[in-house]
N, C-alpha and C positions, 0 to 999 in steps of 0.2 A: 236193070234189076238183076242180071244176069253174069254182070261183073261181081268177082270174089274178092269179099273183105279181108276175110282170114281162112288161110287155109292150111290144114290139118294132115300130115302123111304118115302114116306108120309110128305114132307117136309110142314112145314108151320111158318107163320110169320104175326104177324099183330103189326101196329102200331096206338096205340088205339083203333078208331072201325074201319080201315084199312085194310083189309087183304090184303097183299101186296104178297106173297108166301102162294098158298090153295092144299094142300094136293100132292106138285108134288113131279113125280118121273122117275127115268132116270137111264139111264147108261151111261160111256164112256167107250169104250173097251181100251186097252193098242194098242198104234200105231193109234190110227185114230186119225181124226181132227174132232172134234163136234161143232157144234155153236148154242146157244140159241138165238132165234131168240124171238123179241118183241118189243112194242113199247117205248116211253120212257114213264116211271111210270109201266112196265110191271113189273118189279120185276125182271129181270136178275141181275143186279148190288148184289141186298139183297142175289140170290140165290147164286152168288159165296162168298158173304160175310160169309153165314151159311156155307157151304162148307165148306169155307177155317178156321171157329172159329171165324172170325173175328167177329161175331154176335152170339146170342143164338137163335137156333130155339123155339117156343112154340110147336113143337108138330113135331115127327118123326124123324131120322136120317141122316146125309151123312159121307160116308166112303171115305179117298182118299187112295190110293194103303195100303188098309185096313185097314187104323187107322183113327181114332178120331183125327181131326186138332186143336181142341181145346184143346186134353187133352197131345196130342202127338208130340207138335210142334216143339220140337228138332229136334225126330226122323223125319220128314218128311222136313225138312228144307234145307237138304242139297240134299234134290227128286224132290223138285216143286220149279219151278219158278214160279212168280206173278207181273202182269204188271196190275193196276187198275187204273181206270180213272182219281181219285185223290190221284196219286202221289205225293207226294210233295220232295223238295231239299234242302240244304243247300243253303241260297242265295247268297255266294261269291263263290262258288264250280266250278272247270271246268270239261268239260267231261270228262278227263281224270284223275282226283282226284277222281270223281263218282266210275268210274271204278275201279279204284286203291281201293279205299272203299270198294266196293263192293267184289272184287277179294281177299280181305284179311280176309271175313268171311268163305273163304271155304278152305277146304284141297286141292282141285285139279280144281280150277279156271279155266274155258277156256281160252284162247287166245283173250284176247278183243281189241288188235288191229287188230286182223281178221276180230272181228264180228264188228267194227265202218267202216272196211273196207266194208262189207257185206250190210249194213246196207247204206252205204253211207255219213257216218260220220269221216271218217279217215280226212278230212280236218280241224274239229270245235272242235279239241283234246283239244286245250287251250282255248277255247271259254267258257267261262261263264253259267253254263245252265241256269239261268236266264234271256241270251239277246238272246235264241236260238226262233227260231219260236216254235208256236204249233204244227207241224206235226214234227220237230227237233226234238223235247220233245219226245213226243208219240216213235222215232223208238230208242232214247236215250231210254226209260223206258223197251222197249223191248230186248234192248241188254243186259241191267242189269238184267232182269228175267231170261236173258239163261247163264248168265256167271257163275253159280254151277254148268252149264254141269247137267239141272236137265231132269226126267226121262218123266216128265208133266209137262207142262206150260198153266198156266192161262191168257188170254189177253181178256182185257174187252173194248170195241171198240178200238179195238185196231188202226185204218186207221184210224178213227177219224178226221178230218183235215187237212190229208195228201190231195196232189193233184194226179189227175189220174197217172202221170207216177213214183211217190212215192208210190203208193199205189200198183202198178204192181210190182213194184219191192221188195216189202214186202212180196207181195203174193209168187213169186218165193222162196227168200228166206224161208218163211215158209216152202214149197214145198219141199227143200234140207232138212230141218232138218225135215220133216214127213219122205223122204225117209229115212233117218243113224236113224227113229226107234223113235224118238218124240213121244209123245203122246199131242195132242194142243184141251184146251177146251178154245171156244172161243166166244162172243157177239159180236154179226155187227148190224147196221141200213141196210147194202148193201146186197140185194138179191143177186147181180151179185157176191162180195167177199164169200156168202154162195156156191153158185154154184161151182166157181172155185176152191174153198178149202175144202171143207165139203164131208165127208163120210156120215155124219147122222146129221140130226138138230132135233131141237126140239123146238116149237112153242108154246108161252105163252100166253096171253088173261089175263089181269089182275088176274096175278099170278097163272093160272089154266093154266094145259096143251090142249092144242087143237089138236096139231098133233105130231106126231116123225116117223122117220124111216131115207133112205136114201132119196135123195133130190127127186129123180123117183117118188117113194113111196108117197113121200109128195105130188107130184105135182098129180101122179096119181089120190091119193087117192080124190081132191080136182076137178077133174074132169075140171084144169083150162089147160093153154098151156106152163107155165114157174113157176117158185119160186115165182117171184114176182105179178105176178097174181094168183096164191095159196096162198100165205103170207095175200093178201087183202081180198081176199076170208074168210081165218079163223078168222080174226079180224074183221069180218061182212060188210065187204066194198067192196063187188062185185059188186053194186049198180054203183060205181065210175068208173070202168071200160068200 
């Protein structure tokens, strides 16, 4: 448990005179669920970007199960799944063509009529993903980041749009693949989805860290009653409370 999935040094990023990621750093351990917690313009989105290569940092490193994603991206291609906010599709594609796509880049594809079955999508196999709802999309996007059967998976709000009892039901799922040994880093707006899924968060403030630990820890440390009275707390909006 103790081994590092991805790990985070001095990261930084600006965009013009921006600084959108200032100096953060982090860990995820192998098997937990982490969630970077922040507002929108916080810089979560940029930080899985650097992460994942999809961006260059100006200053510091990240490692994911020890390699450079920018330099390394074969090797780790077929280890990490990636669910990010802007996805985009084929526009005549159905869910089941997605799948089929997708399951044809790996050697040992999972079962994706399990996981639409899991997922709640085994009905919209022939469906268009273009005529699918927003919350459709989102657990569509999710299926396809786990169907490399990967070691870590990236979900960047991931419940996004979903409604409460889709969003319960994601959470569970998550839950079954943290137990069979997942490792899931992950961005929410929802205090309550941090609570129910999270081992350890870690809280940004215009791209600087403000808090990390386990959710206890966080709350402890913030001298508030819950996450989400902690979370308002760090972002200097105790005032509101």
């Amino acid at each position: 448990m103790n081994e590092t999935s991805v790990r985070v040094r001095n990261l930084t990023k600006s965009f013009g005179s921006r600084r959108v990621v200032d100096d953060l750093s982090f860990d995820v351990r192998r098997g937990e669920v982490f969630a970077l917690l922040g507002h929108n313009g916080a810089g979560k989105s940029t930080t899985i970007d650097l992460i994942l290569g999809l961006k260059s940092p100006d200053g510091g490193s990240a490692r994911i199960l020890g390699m450079d994603a920018a330099k390394q991206r074969k090797q780790l291609f077929e280890r990490v799944g990636v669910q990010l906010q802007n996805t985009r599709y084929q526009p005549s594609i159905t869910v089941e063509e997605a799948c089929i796509e997708y399951a044809s880049l790996y050697s040992d594809p999972a079962d994706y009529p399990k996981l639409l079955h899991q997922f709640g999508l085994d009905g919209l196999k022939r469906s268009f993903v273009s005529k699918l709802s927003g919350g459709e999309r989102q657990k569509l996007s999710v299926v396809l980041a786990l169907i490399g059967r990967p070691e870590l998976v990236f979900l960047d709000e991931l419940t996004t749009g979903l409604d409460v009892v889709a969003r319960r039901e994601v959470w569970r799922t998550l839950k079954q693949l943290k137990a069979q040994g997942l490792t899931i880093f992950l961005t929410t707006h929802y205090m309550e989805e941090a609570e129910a899924l999270c081992d350890r968060v870690c809280i940004i403030r215009s791209g600087r860290k403000v808090a990390e630990g386990s959710v206890a820890e966080v709350v402890a440390a913030s001298g508030q009653k819950n996450l989400e009275e902690a979370y308002l707390f760090y972002m200097g909006e105790e005032e509101l409370l």
